[in-house]
N, C-alpha and C positions, 0 to 999 in steps of 0.2 A: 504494500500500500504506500502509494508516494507520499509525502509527509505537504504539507501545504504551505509551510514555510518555506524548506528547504528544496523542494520542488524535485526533490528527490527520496527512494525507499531508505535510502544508508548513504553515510556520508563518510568523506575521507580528511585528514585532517586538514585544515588552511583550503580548502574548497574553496572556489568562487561563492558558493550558496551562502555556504557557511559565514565564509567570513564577512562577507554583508550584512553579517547579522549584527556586527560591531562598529564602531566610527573610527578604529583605530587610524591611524596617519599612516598610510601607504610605505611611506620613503624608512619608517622604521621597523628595525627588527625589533618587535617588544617580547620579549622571553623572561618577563617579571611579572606576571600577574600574579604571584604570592607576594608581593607588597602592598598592592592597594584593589587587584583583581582589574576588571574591564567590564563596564557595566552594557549588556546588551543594549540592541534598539530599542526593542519591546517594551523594555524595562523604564526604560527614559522616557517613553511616548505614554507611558501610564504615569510617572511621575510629574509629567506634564498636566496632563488630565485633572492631578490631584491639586496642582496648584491653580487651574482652574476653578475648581470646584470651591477650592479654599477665599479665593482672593472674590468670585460673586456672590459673596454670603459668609463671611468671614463667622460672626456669631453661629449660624446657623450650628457651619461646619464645627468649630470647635467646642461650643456648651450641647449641642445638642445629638451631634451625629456620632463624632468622634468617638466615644469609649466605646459606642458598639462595632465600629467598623475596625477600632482597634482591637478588639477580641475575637472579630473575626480573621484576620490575619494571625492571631497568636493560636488559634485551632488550629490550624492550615500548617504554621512553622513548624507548631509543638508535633503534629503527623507526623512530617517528615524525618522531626530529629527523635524521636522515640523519646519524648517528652510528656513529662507530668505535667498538665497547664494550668493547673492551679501553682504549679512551684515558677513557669515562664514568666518572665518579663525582658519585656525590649530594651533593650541601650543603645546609645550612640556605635557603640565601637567595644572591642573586647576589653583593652585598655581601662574606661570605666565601667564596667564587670567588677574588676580585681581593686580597683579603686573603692567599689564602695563594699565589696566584702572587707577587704582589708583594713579600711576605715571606721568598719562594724563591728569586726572580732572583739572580745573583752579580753583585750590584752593586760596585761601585770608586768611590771616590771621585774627584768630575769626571765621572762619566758624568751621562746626563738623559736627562728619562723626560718623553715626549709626550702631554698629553694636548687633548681640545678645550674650550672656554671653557663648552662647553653639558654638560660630564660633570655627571654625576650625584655631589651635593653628600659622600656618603660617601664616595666613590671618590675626591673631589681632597682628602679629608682624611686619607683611605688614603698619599696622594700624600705630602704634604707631612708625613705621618710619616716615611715613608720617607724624602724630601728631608734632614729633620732626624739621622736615625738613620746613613743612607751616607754624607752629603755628597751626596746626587743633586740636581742642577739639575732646573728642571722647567720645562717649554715647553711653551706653550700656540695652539695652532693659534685660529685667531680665526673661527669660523664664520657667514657672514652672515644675519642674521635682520629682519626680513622678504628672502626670493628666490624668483627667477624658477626657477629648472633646480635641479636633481640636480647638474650642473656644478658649480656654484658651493662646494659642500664639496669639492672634493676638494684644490684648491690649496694652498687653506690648512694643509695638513697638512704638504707639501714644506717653505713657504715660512718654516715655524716648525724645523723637523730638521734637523740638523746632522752632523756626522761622529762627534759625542759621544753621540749619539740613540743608546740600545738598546734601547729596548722604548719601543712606543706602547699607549695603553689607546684602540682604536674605540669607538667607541657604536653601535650599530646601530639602535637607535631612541633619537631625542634625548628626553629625562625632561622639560626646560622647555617644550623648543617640539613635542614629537611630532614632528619630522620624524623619517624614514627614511632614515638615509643611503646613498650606495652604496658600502656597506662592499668590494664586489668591486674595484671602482677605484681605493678607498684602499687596501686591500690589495697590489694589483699595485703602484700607483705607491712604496708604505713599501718592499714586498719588493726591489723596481729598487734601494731604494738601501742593502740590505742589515738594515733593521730588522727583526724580529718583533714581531708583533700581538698582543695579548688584546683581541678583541672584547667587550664589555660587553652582552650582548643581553639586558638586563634582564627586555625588555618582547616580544621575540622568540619564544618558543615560543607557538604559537598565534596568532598575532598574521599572523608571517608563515613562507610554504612558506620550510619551511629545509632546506639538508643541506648540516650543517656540515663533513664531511669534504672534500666538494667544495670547501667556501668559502677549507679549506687555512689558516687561522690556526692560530699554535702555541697560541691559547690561544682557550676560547671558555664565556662564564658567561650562563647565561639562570635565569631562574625558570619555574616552572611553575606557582606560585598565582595568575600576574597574569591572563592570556590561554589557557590551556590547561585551566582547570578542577580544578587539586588543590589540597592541604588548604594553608594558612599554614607554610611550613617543608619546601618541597619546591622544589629547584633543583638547577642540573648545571652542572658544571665539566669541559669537554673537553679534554685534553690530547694536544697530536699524539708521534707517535712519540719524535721525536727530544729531549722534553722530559720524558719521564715519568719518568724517576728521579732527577730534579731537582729535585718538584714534591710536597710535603710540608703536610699540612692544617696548618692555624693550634695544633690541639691535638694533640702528637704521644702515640701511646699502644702497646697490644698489637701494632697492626699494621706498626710500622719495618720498614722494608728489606722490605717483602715486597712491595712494588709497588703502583703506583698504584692502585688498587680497595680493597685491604688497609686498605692504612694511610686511604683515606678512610671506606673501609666503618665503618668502628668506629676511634672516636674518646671514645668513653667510653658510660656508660650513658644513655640518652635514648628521647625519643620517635618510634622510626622509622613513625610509623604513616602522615604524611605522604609518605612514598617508596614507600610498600610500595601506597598507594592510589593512585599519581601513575596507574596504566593504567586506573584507573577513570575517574578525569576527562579521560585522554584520550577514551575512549569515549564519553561523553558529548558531548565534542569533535564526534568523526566521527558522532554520532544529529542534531546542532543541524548539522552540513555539509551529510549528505545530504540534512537535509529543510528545511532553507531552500530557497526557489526560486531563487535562484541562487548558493545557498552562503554560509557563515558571513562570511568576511571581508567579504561585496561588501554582504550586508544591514548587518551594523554601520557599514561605511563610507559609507553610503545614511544610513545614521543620523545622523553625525556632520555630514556634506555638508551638509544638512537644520539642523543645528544649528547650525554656524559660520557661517550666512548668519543666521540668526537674531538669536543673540547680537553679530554685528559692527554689524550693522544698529538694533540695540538699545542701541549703545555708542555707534554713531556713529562707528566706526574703519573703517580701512581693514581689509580680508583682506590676511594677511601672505604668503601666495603662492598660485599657480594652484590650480583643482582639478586636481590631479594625482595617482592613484592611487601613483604612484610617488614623490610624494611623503611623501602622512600616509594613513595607514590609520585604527582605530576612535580615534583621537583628532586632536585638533586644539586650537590654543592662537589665540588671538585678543585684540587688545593693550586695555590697560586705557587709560582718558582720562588719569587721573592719573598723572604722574610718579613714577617710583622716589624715594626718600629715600636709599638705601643704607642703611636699616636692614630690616632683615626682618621684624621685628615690623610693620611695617606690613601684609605680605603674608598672616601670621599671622593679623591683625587681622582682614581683610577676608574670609577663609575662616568666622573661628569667627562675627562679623555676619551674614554671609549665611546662613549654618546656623541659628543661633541665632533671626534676626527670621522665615526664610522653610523652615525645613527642605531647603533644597538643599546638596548636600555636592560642590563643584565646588573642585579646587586654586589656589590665585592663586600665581606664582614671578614667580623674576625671575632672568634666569640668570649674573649677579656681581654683588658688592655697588656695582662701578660702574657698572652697564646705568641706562640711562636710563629703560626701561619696564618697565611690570610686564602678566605676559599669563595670561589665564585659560584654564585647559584643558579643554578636555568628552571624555566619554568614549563611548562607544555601544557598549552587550553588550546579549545576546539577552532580555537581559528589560527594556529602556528601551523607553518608549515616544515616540511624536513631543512627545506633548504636555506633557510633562516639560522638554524646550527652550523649548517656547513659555511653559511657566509662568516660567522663567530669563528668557527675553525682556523678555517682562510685565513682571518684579519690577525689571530691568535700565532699563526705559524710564518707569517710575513715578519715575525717579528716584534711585534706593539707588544708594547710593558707601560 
C-alpha cells in the first residue's frame, strides 16, 4: 500500500520523498540530529495552526480550551512511551525535568547524589548547584569508554555509592559517547541497595521501544524534539506514585497543591503549541516505522553502522566498541587523533571549522575536562543519506584537523 505522504510503499534513507518531508538546507550535511533533532513539515504546519488558533481568541484558547487539549496530547504521549499518565507531565526540554526533581529532592546536608562521568554537561551543573546550595557531595561513577559489553557500565555505578547515596541521575542514552546503557540492571543493582533513580532519557523517546512504567524508576525525563519528531520545547517528566506530591516545577504558579499535572500543566503564560502537536510527530513516527522495510530504528542504525566504519577509517582510529545493536542505536561517536587540551574551546573550534570550510554540522565533545580524547559523533534520521558520510570521510582523509 503506497503510503500518501511518501508517495511511496517503503522508503530508503535520504529519498527525495523523504527528505521533503524536512526544511533542512540542501548545501549541508546535517549528521546531528541528536542535538536539537529536525522538526518535520507536518509538525510545523500544525504548530502553525496552533498559533492561529491561539492568537484569534487568545482567552478563549488558554482559560478555556487549553487543559483539555492539553490532556489530550498527554494520553497520546503517555501510549507511546508506556507511561503512567497520571505520573506525565510536559516540560520544556529534559534539562528542566532534572531541574525540578533535583530542586525537589529533600536533601540534608552530607547526603550525595550519583551521577556518571559521561552525564550530560547541564545536568552535572544542575548537580553541582545543588552540591553548592544543600551541602550535597556528589559521586561520580567512572564509565568505560572505549568497551567491549553492556556489562561493563553497570559496576561502576555500585563501586562509586555509598550509604550516603540518595538519589542517582541514569543516563539512558550517553550524550558524549551514544552509548545505551542498560538502565534495567543499573536500576535493579541502585534499587538492591536502596537508592532511587531519575533516568535522564534525553535522547530516548523514539530513539528506543520504551515503557517506562515497566522500567519502575521514580523519576524518568526524555525529550520529544530529539528522536520522536515534535516541535523544539516539547518533553516529559515521569513521576512514579510514591513521589508525586513531592515533585514541584522549577516555576511555581496557579496550579500548587493540586497535583502533579496541575501545577506542571500551567506554569505561566507560554507557548504550549509544542505539547499540544507532540501526537503529531508521533504519527509521523509510526508512517516512517511502518514503511521503512524493516522499521525506523534498524534503517537509521544501518545508517550510522555505514558511517562509523567510514569516519574511523578516515581518522585512522580504532572503533571504540563492537557492533552491537545493544549497544548504540542512530548515533555513534568515534575518537579524534588529537588529544584533548582540557579546554573546550578546542572542541568548539573544531565543530564551527568543519561547518564553516565544508558545510557538515557533526558535534566534537569530550566527556570531562580531564579525558584524554576528544570523539566525534554522527547521527542517522530518515532523511541522511549514505553519501553525506562519505563526503565527512572525504573531507576527514584530505587531511582537515
Amino acid at each position: 500500500m503506497t503510503d500518501p505522504v511518501f508517495g511511496e510503499a517503503t522508503w530508503t534513507p535520504g529519498s527525495p520523498a523523504v527528505r521533503e518531508q524536512w526544511r533542512l538546507d540542501p548545501s549541508v550535511a546535517f549528521l546531528n540530529n541528536g542535538s536539537f533533532g529536525a522538526t518535520p513539515r507536518v509538525v510545523l504546519d500544525a504548530v502553525r495552526s496552533i498559533h492561529a488558533e491561539m492568537e484569534a481568541e487568545p482567552v478563549r484558547f488558554f482559560a478555556r480550551e487549553l487543559p483539555d487539549r492539553i490532556a489530550l496530547a498527554r494520553t497520546a504521549v503517555a501510549g507511546f512511551l508506556g507511561a503512567d499518565e497520571p505520573g506525565l507531565a510536559f516540560v520544556p526540554n529534559a534539562t528542566t525535568g532534572v531541574n525540578a526533581v533535583l530542586r525537589s529532592f529533600p536533601w540534608q546536608p552530607g547526603d550525595a547524589l550519583l551521577l556518571a562521568d559521561q552525564t550530560y554537561n547541564a545536568v552535572k551543573q544542575t548537580a553541582l548547584w545543588i552540591s553548592r546550595r544543600y551541602g550535597v557531595d556528589l559521586q561520580w561513577a567512572k564509565l568505560p569508554f572505549p568497551l567491549e559489553t553492556p556489562d561493563q557500565m553497570v559496576a561502576p555505578w555500585l563501586e562509586a555509592a555509598s550509604p550516603r547515596t540518595r538519589l542517582a541521575v541514569v543516563d539512558h542514552v550517553s550524550s558524549p559517547t551514544a552509548m545505551i546503557l542498560p538502565v534495567e540492571r543499573i536500576l535493579s543493582a541502585l534499587h538492591d541497595q536502596g537508592i532511587p533513580v531519575l533516568v535522564d532519557g534525553a535522547h530516548a523517546p523514539g530513539l528506543l521501544p520504551l515503557d517506562i512504567s515497566a522500567l519502575g524508576a521514580e523519576f524518568y525525563v526524555g525529550n520529544l524534539h530529539k528522536w520522536a519528531y515534535a516541535a523544539k520545547g516539547s518533553a516529559i517528566l515521569h513521576v512514579c506514585e510514591a513521589w508525586r506530591d513531592r515533585i514541584q516545577p522549577v516555576c511555581i504558579s496557579h496550579g500548587y497543591g493540586q497535583g502533579l499535572r496541575a501545577e506542571f500543566d500551567w506554569t505561566g503564560t507560554a507557548d504550549l503549541s509544542p505539547w499540544l502537536t507532540a501526537p503529531v510527530g508521533l504519527d509521523f513516527w509510526r508512517r516512517l516505522d511502518r514503511t521503512a522495510t524493516d522499521g525506523l530504528a534498524a534503517s537509521n542504525h544501518r545508517l550510522v553502522q555505514t558511517g562509523r566504519t567510514l569516519v574511523a577509517k578516515a581518522l585512522g582510529t580504532d572503533l571504540p566498541h563492537p557492533d552491537d545493536p545493544a549497544l548504540y542505536g542512530p548515533m555513534a561517536a568515534m575518537r579524534w587523533p588529537a588529544p584533548f587540551s582540557g579546554d573546550f574551546r578546542q572542541v568548539f573550534d573544531l565543530n564551527r571549522r568543519l561547518y564553516d570550510d565544508h558545510r557538515i554540522e557533526v558535534p566534537f565533545t569530550a566527556i570531562s575536562a580531564d579525558s584524554p580524547h576528544i570523539w566525534l559523533r554522527i547521527s542517522g534520521q530518515a532523511y541522511n543519506r549514505p553519501a553525506e558520510y562519505e563526503r565527512l570521510a572525504e573531507v576527514l582523509k584530505s587531511g582537515w584537523r
